[in-house]
C-alpha positions as CSV (number, residue, x, y, z in Angstrom):
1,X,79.9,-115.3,-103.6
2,X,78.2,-113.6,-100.9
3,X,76.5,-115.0,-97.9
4,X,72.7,-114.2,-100.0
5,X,74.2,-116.0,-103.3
6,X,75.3,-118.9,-100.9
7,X,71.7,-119.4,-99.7
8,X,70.3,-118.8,-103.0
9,X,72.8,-121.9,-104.6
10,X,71.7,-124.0,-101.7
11,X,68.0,-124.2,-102.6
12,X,68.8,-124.4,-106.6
13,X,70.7,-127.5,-106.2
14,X,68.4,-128.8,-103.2
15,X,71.3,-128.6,-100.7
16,X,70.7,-130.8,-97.9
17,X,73.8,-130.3,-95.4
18,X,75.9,-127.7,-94.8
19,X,80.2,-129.0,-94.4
20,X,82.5,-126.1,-92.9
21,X,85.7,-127.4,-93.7
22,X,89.4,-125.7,-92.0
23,X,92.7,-126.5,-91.4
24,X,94.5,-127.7,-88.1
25,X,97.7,-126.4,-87.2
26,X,99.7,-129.2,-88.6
27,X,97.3,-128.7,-91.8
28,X,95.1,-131.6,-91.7
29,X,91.5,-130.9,-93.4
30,X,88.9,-131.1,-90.6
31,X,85.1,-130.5,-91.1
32,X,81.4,-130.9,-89.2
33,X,78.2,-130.6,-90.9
34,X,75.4,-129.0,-89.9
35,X,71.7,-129.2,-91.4
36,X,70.8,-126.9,-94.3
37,X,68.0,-124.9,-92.5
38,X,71.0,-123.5,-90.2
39,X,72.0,-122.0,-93.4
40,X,71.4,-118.3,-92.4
41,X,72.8,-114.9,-93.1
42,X,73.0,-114.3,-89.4
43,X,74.7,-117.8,-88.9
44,X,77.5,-117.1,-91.7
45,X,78.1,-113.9,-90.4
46,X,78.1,-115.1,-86.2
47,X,79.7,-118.5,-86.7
48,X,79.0,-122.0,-85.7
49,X,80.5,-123.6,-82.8
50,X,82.7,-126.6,-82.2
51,X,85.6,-128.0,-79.5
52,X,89.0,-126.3,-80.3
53,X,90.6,-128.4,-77.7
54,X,90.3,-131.7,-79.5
55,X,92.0,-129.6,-82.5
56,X,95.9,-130.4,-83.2
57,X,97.6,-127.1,-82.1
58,X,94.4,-124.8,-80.9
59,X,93.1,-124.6,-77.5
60,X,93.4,-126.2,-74.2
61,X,90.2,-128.1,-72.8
62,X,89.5,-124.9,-69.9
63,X,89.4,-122.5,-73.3
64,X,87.9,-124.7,-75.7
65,X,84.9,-122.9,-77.2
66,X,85.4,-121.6,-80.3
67,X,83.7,-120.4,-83.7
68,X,83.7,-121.6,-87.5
69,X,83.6,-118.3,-89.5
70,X,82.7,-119.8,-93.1
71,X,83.6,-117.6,-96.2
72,X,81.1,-117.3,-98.6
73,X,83.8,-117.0,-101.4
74,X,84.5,-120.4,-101.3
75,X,81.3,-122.1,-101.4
76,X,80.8,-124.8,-103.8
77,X,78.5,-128.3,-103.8
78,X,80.9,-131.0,-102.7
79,X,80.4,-133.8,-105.0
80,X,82.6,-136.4,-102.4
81,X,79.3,-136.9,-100.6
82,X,76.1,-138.7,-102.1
83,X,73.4,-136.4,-100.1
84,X,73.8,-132.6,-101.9
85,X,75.9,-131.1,-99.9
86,X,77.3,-127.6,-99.7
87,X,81.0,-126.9,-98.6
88,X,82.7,-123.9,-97.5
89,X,86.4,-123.2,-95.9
90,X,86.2,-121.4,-92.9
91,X,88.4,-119.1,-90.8
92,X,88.6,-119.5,-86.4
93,X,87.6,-116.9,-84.2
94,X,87.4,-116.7,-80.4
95,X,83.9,-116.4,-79.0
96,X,84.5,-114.6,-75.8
97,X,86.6,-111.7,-77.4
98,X,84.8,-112.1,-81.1
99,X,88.8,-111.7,-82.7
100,X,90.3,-113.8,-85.0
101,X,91.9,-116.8,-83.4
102,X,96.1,-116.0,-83.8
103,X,96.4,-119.8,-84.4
104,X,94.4,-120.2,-87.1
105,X,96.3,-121.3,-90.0
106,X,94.3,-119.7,-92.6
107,X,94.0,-116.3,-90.8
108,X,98.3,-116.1,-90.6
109,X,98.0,-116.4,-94.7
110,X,95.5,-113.7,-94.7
111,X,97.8,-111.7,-92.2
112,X,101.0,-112.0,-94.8
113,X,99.0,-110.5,-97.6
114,X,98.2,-107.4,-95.5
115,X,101.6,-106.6,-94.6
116,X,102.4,-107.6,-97.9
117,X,100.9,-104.0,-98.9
118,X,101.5,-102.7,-95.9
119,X,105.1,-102.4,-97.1
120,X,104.8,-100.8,-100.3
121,X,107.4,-103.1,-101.5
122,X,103.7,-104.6,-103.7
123,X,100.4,-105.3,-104.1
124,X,99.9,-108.8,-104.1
125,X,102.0,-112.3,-104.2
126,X,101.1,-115.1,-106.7
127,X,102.2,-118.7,-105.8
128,X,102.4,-121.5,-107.9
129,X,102.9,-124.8,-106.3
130,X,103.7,-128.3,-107.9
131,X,102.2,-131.1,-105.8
132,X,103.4,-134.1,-106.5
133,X,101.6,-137.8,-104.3
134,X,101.8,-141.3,-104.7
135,X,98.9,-143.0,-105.6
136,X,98.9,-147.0,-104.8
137,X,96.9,-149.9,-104.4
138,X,97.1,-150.5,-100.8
139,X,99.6,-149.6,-98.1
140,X,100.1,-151.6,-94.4
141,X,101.8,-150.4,-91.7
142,X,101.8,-150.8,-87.8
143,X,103.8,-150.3,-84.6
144,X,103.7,-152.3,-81.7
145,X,106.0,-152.7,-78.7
146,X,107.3,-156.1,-80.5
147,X,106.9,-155.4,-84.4
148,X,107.0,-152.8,-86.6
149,X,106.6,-152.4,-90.3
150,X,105.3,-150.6,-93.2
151,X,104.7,-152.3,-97.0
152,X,102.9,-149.7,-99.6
153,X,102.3,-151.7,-103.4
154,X,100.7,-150.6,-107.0
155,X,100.3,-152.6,-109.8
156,X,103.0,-150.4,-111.6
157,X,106.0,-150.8,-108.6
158,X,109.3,-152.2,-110.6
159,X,109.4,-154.7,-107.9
160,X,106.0,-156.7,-109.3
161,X,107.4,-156.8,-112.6
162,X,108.3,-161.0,-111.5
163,X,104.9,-161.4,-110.0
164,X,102.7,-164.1,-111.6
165,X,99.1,-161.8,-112.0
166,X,97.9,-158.0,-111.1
167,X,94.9,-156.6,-110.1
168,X,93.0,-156.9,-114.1
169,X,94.1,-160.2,-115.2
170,X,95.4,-164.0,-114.3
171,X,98.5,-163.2,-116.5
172,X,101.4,-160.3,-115.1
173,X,100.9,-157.8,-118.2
174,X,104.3,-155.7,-117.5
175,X,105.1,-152.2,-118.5
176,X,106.2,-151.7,-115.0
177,X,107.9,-147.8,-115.0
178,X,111.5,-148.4,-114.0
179,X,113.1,-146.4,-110.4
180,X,113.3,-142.9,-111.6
181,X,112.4,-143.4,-115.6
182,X,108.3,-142.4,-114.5
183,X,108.1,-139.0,-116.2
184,X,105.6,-139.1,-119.0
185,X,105.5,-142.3,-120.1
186,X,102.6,-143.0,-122.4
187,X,99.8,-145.5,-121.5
188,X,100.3,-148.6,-120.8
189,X,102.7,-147.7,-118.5
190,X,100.8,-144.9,-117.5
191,X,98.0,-146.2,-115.8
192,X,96.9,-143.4,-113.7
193,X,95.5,-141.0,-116.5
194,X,92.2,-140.8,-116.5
195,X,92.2,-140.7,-112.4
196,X,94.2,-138.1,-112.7
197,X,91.6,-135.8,-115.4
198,X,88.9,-136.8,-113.0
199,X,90.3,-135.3,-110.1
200,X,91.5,-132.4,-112.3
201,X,88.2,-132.2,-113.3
202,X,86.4,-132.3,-109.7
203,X,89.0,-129.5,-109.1
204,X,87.4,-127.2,-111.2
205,X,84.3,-127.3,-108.9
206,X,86.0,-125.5,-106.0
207,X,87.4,-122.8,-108.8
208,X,90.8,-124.5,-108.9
209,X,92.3,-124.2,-112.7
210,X,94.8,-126.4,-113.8
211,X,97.6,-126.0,-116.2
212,X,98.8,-130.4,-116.4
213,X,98.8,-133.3,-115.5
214,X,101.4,-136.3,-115.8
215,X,103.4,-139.3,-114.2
216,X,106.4,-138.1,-112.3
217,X,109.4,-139.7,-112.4
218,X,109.5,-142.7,-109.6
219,X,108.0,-146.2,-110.1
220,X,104.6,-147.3,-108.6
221,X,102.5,-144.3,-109.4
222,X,103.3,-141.3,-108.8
223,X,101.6,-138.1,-110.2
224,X,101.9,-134.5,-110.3
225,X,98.6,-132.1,-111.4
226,X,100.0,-128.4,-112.1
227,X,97.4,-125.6,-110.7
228,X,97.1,-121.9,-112.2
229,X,99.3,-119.1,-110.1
230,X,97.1,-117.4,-107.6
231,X,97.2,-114.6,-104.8
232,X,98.1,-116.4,-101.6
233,X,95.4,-117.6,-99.5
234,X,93.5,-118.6,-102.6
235,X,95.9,-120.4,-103.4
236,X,96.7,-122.4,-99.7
237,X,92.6,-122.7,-100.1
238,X,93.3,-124.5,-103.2
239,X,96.3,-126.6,-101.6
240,X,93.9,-127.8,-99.2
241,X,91.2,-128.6,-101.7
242,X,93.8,-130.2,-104.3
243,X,94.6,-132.7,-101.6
244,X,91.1,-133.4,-100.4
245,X,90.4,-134.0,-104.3
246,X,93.2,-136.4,-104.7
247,X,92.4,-138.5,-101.9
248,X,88.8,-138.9,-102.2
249,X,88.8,-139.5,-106.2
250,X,91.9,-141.8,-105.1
251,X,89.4,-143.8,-103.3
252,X,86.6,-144.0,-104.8
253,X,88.6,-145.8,-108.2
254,X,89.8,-148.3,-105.4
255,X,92.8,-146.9,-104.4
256,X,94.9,-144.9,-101.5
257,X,96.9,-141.2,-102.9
258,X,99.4,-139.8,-100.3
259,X,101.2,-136.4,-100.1
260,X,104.1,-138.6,-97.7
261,X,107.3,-136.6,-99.2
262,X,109.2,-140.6,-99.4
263,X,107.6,-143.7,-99.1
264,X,109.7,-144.8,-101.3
265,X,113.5,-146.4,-100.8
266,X,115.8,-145.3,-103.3
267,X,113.4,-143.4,-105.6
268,X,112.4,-139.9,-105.6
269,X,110.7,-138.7,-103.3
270,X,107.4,-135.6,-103.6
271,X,108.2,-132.1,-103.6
272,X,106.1,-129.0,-103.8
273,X,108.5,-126.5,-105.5
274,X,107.2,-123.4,-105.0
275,X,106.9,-120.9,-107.5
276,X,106.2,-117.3,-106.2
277,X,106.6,-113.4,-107.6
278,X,105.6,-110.0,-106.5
279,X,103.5,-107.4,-108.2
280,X,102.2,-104.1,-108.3
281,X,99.7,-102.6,-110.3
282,X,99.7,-105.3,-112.5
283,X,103.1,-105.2,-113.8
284,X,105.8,-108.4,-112.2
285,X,108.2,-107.0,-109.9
286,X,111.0,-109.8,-110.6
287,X,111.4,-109.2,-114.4
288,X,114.5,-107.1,-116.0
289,X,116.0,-107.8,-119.4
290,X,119.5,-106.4,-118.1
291,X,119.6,-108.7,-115.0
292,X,120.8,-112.3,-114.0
293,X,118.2,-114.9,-115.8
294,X,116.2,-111.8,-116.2
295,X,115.7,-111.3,-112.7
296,X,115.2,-107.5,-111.3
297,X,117.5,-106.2,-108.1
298,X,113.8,-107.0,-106.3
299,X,114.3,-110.2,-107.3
300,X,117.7,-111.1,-106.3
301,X,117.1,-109.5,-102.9
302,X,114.0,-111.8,-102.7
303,X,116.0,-114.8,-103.7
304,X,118.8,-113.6,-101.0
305,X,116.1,-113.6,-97.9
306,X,115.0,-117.0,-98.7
307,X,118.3,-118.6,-98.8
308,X,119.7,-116.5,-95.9
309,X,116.1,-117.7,-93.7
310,X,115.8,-121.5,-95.4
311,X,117.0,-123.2,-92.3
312,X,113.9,-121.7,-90.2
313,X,111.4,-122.1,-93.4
314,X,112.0,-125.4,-93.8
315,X,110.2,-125.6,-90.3
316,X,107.4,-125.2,-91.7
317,X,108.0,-126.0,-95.2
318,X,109.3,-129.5,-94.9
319,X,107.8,-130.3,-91.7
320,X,107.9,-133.2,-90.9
321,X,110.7,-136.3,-89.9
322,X,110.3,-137.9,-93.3
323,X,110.8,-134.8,-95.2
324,X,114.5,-135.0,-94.8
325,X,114.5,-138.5,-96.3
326,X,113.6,-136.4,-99.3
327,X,115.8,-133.7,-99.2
328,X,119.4,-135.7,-99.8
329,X,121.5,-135.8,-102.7
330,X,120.9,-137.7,-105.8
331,X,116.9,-137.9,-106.3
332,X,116.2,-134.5,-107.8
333,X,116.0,-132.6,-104.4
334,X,117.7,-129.3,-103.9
335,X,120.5,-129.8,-100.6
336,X,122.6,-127.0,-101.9
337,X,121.5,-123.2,-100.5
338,X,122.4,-120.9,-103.9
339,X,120.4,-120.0,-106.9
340,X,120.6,-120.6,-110.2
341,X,118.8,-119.8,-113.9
342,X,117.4,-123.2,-115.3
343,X,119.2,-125.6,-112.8
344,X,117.0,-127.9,-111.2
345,X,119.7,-129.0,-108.6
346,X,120.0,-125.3,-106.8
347,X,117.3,-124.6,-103.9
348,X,116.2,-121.8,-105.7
349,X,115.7,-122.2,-109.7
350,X,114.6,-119.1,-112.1
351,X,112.8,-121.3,-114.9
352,X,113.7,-120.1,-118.7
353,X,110.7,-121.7,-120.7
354,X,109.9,-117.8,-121.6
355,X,111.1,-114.6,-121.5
356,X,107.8,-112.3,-121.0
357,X,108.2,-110.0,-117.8
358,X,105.1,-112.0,-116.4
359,X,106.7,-115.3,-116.6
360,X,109.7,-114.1,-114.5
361,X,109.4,-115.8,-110.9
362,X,111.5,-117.8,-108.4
363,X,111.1,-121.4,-107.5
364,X,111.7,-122.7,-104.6
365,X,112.7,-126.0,-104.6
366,X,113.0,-127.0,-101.0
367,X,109.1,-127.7,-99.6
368,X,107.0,-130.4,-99.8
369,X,103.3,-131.3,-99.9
370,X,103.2,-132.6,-96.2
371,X,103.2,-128.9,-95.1
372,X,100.4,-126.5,-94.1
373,X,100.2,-124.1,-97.0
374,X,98.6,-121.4,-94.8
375,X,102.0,-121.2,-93.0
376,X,104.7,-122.4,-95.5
377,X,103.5,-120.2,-97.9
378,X,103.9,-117.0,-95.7
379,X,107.2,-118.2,-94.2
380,X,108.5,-117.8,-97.4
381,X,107.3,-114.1,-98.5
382,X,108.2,-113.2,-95.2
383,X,111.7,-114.2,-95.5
384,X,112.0,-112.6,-99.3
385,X,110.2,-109.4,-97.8
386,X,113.0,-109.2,-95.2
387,X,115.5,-110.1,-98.1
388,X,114.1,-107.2,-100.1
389,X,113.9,-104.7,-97.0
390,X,117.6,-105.4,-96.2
391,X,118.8,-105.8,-99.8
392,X,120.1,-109.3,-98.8
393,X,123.0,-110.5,-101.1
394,X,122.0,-113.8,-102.6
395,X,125.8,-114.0,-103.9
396,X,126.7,-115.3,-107.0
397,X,124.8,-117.6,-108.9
398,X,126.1,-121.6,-109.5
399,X,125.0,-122.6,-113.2
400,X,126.2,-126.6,-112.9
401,X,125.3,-129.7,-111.7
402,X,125.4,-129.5,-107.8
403,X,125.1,-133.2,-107.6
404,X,128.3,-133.8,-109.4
405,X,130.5,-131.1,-107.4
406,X,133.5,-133.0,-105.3
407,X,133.3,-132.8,-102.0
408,X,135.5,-129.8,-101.7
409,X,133.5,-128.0,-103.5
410,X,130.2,-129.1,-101.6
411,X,131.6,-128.1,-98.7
412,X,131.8,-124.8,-99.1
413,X,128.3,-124.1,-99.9
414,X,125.2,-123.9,-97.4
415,X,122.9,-127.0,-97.5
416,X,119.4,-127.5,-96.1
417,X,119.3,-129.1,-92.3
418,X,119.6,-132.5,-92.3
419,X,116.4,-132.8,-90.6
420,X,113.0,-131.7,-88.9
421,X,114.9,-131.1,-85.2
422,X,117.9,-129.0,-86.7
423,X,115.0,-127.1,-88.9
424,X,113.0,-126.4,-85.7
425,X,116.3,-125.1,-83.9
426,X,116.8,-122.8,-86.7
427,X,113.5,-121.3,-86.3
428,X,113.7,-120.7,-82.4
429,X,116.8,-119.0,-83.2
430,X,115.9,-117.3,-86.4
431,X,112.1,-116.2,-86.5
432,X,112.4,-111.8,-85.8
433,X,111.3,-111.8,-89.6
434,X,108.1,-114.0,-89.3
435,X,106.8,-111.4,-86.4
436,X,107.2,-108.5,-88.5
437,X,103.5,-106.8,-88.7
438,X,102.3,-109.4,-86.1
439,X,101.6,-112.7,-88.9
440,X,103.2,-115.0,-87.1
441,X,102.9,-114.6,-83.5
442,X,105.6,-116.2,-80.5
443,X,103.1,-118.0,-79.0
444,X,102.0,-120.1,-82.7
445,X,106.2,-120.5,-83.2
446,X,106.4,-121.9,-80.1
447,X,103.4,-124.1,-80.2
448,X,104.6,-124.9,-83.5
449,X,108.2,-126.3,-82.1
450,X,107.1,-127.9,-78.8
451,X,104.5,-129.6,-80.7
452,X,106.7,-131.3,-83.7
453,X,109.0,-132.4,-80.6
454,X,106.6,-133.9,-78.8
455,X,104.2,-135.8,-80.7
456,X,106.9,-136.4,-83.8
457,X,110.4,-136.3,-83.0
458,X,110.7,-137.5,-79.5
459,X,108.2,-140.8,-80.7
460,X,110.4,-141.5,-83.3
461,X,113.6,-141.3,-81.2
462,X,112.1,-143.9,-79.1
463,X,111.0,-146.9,-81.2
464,X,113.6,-149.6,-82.8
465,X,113.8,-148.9,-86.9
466,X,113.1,-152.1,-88.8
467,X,116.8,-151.9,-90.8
468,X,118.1,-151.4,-87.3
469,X,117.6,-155.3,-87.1
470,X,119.7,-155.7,-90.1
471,X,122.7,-153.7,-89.2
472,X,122.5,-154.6,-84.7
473,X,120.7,-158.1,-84.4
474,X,123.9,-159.7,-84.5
475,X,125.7,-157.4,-82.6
């Protein structure tokens, strides 16, 4: 839509309020509303202004005025709210210089699809992520200088299948899903259905289309809901919205959904694998009949830059300290750096469901939904660009089980870091790729770093661990 067409749906559907919805740095949804009269041509085109120092990752408090920038694309009536309310996503800018703001999450996707072309190498990226989330019935957790503790439950946790009642009756009912034996089980067991086609079907409101929906494979509820391939801001927009769906749909049937990659002991934890091809012309870049899987030389070299730059990705594709209680051996999580056609245990998997030249596409296995999809995504296509403009080697493929390789074996392959501080490392070392046609910028890499070691790492190197009691009280 255009700014007029936004005004115009506005007073058809008696719009009240105006929400203007972006991202933080981290990628936490933020919004402010404003009345509907402020609804103006000359308002969407000049902005509306808010405090980008109390924002995770902008400004400091001497430089905080800054400016919304809605887009009138992505305009929809938000039907979380009760008064009619109209929502759009928005993009930063700075005020005093009327540029867009280099921090700005969205702006740095936006960035990656113009150099994209800027190349040659193609016309336009499509990205199809698979969010999986956890959806219980309440969760508890605290930290004080004395205690700390977490306890998340659902009616369908394995560990309530001894309890005497649940939430809909006196009596314990059963079909509890078992650890790891959640994937598509049919009601009763499956108890989350028809949340799950609700918020599939409040996705279609902000232009989201979706492919499935099912139960994934751990206990105690949790889902996955499969979106169509898009370019890729539209589709970090509809990341953005996916989540804000799930949660609020989540809520309103009584319940709390969470995009945490393990909140789970000894289950599987959530990925986003990451599906993601290059085009031009409207003909897939990735696909020949002669090659590996059916994978093109474009391809290959692709696949070879994101294995080569993982390490530094995984910065800001598995961003956070929990994310590498994901990423170990054994739960369906990729550890091993290599590729391979089918295999589900490699980082990067070519799927084989078809053959067509348009179904051809990498996976990437590694990410999960707890990053900012404005900057994971173009992480990524800048690492397989650089792959592809230095016709990286991805090496041979490895078509087996990497879980069941012997430790001689595993040890000669490249694994992911073992967690968020040796990903950051990796990043300040390795990040000449990610400044190539100025998407990312130094100064966002290292506000990026200094602040997932301040306010994450560092407070989590300080505080006891509750199993720490277990294996030290005694000492």
């Amino acid at each position: 839509m255009k700014p007029e067409d936004v005004i115009k749906l506005a007073e058809e559907r008696g719009v009240q309020i105006v929400d203007l919805k972006f991202t933080d740095l981290p990628g936490t949804l933020q919004h402010f509303s404003v009345p509907v009269h402020e609804l103006t041509a000359k308002n969407l085109e000049k902005g509306f202004g808010f405090d980008g120092s109390s924002i995770r990752g902008f400004q400091e408090i001497n430089e905080s005025d800054m400016l919304v920038i809605p887009d009138p694309s992505t305009a929809t009536i938000d039907k979380t709210f009760e008064v009619p309310t109209i929502t759009m996503l928005c993009n930063i800018m700075d005020p005093t210089t009327r540029t867009m703001y280099s921090r700005d999450p969205r702006y740095i996707a936006q960035k990656a699809e113009a150099y994209l072309k800027s190349t040659g190498i193609a016309e336009i990226s499509y990205w199809g992520p698979e969010l999986e989330f956890f959806v219980f019935d309440s969760v508890n957790f605290d930290q004080t200088a004395n205690s700390g503790y977490y306890q998340v439950d659902s009616d369908e946790g394995i560990w309530n299948s001894g309890r005497n009642t649940d939430n809909h009756s006196e009596f314990n009912l059963g079909y509890k899903p078992r650890h790891k034996e959640g994937y598509f089980p049919s009601p009763p067991v499956d108890t989350l259905q028809d949340l799950r086609s609700e918020a599939v079907l409040r996705m279609a409101d902000y232009g989201i289309t979706i492919e499935a929906h099912h139960h994934e494979v751990a206990t105690a509820g949790q889902c996955e809901i499969d979106m169509r391939y898009d370019s890729l801001t539209k589709m970090a927009d509809n990341v953005a919205m996916f989540k804000y769906v799930v949660k609020n749909v989540a809520r309103e049937n009584g319940k709390v959904a969470t995009f945490m990659p393990k909140p789970l002991f000894d289950d599987n934890g959530t990925g986003m694998h990451t599906h993601q091809s290059l085009w031009t012309n409207g003909k897939p870049l990735f696909a020949d009949k002669g090659g590996y899987a059916g994978l093109s030389q474009t391809a290959l070299w692709y696949i070879g830059g994101l294995l080569k730059h993982a390490p530094a990705i995984l910065a800001f594709a598995a961003p956070t300290t929990n994310s590498y209680k994901r990423l170990v051996p054994g739960f369906e999580a990729p550890v091993n750096l290599v590729y391979s056609n089918r295999n589900r245990s490699a980082a990067a998997r070519i799927p084989a469901y078809f053959d067509d030249p348009e179904a051809k596409r990498v996976e990437f296995r590694c990410p999960d939904p707890s990053c900012n999809p404005y900057l994971s995504f173009p992480a990524m296509l800048m690492a397989g660009l650089d792959g592809i403009e230095n016709k990286t080697d991805p090496g041979k493929p490895l078509d087996k089980d990497l879980y069941s390789l012997s430790a001689k074996e595993a040890a000669n392959l490249r694994q992911v870091p073992g967690s968020l501080e040796e990903s950051l490392n990796a990043l300040e070392k390795d990040n000449k790729f990610l400044l190539k046609g100025n998407v990312f910028t130094p100064d966002l890499i290292e506000t990026w770093i200094d602040y997932k070691r301040t306010n994450e790492i560092d407070p989590m190197r300080l505080r006891p661990h509750p199993y720490e009691f277990h294996l030290y009280f005694d000492v």
